[in-house]
Structures are given as C-alpha cells and as structure tokens.
C-alpha positions in Angstrom: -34.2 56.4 -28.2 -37.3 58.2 -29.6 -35.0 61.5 -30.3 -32.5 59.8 -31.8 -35.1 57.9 -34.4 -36.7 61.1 -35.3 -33.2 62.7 -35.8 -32.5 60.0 -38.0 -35.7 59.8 -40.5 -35.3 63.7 -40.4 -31.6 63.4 -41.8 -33.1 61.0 -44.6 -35.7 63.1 -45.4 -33.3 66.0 -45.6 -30.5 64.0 -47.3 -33.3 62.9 -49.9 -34.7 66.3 -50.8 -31.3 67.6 -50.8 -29.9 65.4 -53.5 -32.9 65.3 -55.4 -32.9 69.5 -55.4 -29.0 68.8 -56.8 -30.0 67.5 -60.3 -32.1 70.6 -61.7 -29.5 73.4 -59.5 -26.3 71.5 -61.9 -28.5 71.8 -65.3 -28.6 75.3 -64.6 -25.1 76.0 -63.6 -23.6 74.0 -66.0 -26.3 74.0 -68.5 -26.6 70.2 -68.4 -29.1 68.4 -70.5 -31.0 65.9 -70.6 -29.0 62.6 -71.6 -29.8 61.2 -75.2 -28.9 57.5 -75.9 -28.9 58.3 -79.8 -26.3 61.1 -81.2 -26.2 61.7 -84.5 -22.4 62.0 -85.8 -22.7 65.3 -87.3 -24.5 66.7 -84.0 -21.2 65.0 -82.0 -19.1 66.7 -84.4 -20.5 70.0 -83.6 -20.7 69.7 -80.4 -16.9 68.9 -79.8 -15.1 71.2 -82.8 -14.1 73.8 -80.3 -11.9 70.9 -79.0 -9.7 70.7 -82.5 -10.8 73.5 -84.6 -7.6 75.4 -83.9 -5.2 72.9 -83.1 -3.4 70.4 -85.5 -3.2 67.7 -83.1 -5.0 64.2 -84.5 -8.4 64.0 -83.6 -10.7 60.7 -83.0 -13.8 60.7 -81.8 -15.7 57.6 -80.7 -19.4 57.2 -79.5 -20.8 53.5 -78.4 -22.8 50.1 -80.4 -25.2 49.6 -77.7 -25.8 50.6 -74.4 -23.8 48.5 -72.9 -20.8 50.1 -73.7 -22.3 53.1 -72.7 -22.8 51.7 -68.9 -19.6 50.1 -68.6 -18.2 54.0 -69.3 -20.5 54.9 -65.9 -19.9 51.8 -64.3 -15.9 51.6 -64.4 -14.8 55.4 -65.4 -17.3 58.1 -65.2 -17.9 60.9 -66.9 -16.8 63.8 -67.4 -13.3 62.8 -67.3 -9.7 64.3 -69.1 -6.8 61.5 -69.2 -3.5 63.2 -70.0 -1.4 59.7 -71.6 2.4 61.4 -71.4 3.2 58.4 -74.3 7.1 59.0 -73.3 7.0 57.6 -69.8 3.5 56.0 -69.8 2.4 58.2 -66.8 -1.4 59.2 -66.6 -2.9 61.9 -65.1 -6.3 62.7 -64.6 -8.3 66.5 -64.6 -11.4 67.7 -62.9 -13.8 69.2 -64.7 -15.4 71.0 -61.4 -11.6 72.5 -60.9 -9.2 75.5 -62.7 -8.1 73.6 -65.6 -6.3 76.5 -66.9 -4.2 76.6 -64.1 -3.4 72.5 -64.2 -2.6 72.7 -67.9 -0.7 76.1 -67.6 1.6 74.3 -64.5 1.6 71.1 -66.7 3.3 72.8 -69.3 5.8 74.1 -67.0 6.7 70.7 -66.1 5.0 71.3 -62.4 3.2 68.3 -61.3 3.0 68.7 -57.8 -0.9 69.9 -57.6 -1.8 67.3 -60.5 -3.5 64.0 -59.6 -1.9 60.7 -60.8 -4.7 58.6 -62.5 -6.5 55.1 -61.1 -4.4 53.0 -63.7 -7.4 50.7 -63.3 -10.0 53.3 -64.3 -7.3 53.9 -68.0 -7.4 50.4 -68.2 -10.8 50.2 -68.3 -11.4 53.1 -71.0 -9.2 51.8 -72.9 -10.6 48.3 -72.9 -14.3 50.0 -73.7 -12.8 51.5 -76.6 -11.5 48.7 -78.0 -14.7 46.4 -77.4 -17.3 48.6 -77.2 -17.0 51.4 -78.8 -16.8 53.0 -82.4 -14.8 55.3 -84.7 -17.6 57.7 -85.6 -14.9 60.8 -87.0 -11.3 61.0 -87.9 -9.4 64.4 -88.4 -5.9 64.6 -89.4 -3.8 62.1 -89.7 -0.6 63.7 -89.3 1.2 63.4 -86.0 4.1 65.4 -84.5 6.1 63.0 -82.5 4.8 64.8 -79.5 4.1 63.7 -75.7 0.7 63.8 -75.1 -2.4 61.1 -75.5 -5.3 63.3 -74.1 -8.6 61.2 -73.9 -11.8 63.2 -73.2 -14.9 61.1 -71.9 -17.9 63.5 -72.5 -21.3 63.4 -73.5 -23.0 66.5 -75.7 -25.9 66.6 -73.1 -22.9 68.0 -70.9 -23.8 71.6 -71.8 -21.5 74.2 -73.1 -20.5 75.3 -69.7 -18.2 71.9 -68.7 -17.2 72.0 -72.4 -16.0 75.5 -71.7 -14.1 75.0 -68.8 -12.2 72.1 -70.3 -11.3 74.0 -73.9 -8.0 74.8 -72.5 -6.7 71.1 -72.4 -6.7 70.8 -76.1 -6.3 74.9 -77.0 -3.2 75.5 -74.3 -1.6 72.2 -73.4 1.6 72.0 -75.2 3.0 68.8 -77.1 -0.4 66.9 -77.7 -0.1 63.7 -79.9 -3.3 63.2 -79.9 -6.9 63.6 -79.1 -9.2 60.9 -78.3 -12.7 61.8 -77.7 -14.9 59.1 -76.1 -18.8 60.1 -75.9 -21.2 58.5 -74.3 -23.9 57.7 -76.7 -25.0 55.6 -79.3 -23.7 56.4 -82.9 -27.3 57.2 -85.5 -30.7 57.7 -85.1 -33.1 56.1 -82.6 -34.6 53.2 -84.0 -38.2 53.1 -85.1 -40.7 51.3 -83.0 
C-alpha cells in the first residue's frame, strides 16, 4: 500500500513540474508572450496586417468591453482557433494551429475534406454569441465583397507571437473563395486605465 502511495505523490510531483516546465518551453517555441488585458487598436492592427495586407477579402477585426467577454472566449471556445463558415451550405470547420495548415487549406481548396475536422457547432455558437454581446468593432477594411464561400473567423490574441501567426498566414493568403475575414482578439480595446 506504502509503494503504491509513494508512486502516486511521485506522479504528482512529476505531473506538476512537468506542466509547469510547459509554459516557458511554448514561449520559446512559439514566441508566446505575456498576455496583455489592454491592446491598443493600432498595435492590433499591426499585429494582424499580414492576415489582409495582400488579399481583398473584407476584413473586421474585433477586440472585447471588459474582461468578461474576454473569459467567456476561454471559457466556451479557446484560443487560438480558425472557423472556416462555408456561407453556401452553413458547414463549419475548424483548424489547428499546432497542425500543417498549408496542407488543410491546400486540400480544402481541392474540395478534399476527408482529413478536416467538422466544428463543435456549440463552440460557433458561442463565438458568435460573444461577438454580438461582448465584443467590439475596433477596425474595418474594405467593404466590398465577392459573393464568395468563405466566412473565416480567427480567435487570436497579439501576445500569441509571430510564430502561431506564421503558421496560420496561409488561411487568409492561400484559401480560395474567402467572403470574409473576422478577426476576434482577445483583449480589451485602449489604454489601461489609470489608477
């Protein structure tokens, strides 16, 4: 009984250094920083512009009123996340950021779903419900729209690093037939208030 206790707090104590050792080893890899409640829009802006700067897809981005909305995002959809809407038969799909996007979006565009995972309707739900209610329109970029298939919805944050951003640039630079693009990020449009 002894043995089995010891192997027990050992696997704690292992489990606990082990996922504490995670959070600096994915800042480095992914150059992940450190989150910040506050964004200023012009900051967000930057941050993102690889997203639209060569595509004529409409683009809105969207950061939060108050924190709530902010952990409702965690709570109920996480983060990073890439919603492909196909507007023409309502069918969502959802990317990983940890997998080859390149190759999802290269056999999405030749109509090869097969390897591409069906979204948690419930999770879309949600997001969409959070942008409606909690969220604000903090940037607009043209308003023209192409009649095409795609809704793609990108819930980010700019202490993400340029690593994650990287990996998901192909969504919005190869993906063929986007409508439009909906960035959600998780912070709070402005300035942090004075104390």
């Amino acid at each position: 009984m002894t043995k089995n206790k010891t192997y027990i707090k050992t696997l704690i104590v292992l489990s606990f250094v082990f996922l504490a050792s995670c959070t600096p080893i994915a800042k480095i890899i992914y150059g992940i920083k450190n989150f910040e409640t506050y964004v200023p829009n012009d900051k967000r802006v930057e941050y993102y512009k690889p997203y639209f700067e060569t595509t004529d897809n409409k683009v809105n981005i969207y950061a939060f009123k108050s924190w709530e909305g902010i952990q409702a995002t965690f709570d109920s959809v996480g983060i990073p996340r890439v919603f492909l809407h196909n507007i023409l038969n309502d069918s969502v799909y959802v990317l990983n950021c940890h997998e080859d996007m390149l190759y999802d979006i290269e056999e999405i565009n030749k109509n090869n779903f097969k390897d591409i995972l069906l979204a948690n309707k419930k999770e879309f739900i949600n997001l969409k419900n959070i942008i409606d209610t909690s969220a604000i329109l903090t940037y607009t970029e043209k308003e023209i729209r192409k009649n095409n298939k795609w809704k793609v919805y990108l819930v980010n944050g700019t202490f993400m690093g340029k690593t994650l951003r990287k990996k998901a640039l192909p969504v919005t630079n190869i993906l063929k037939g986007i409508e439009e693009l909906i960035i959600v990020d998780v912070s709070i449009d402005g300035e942090k208030p004075k104390k």
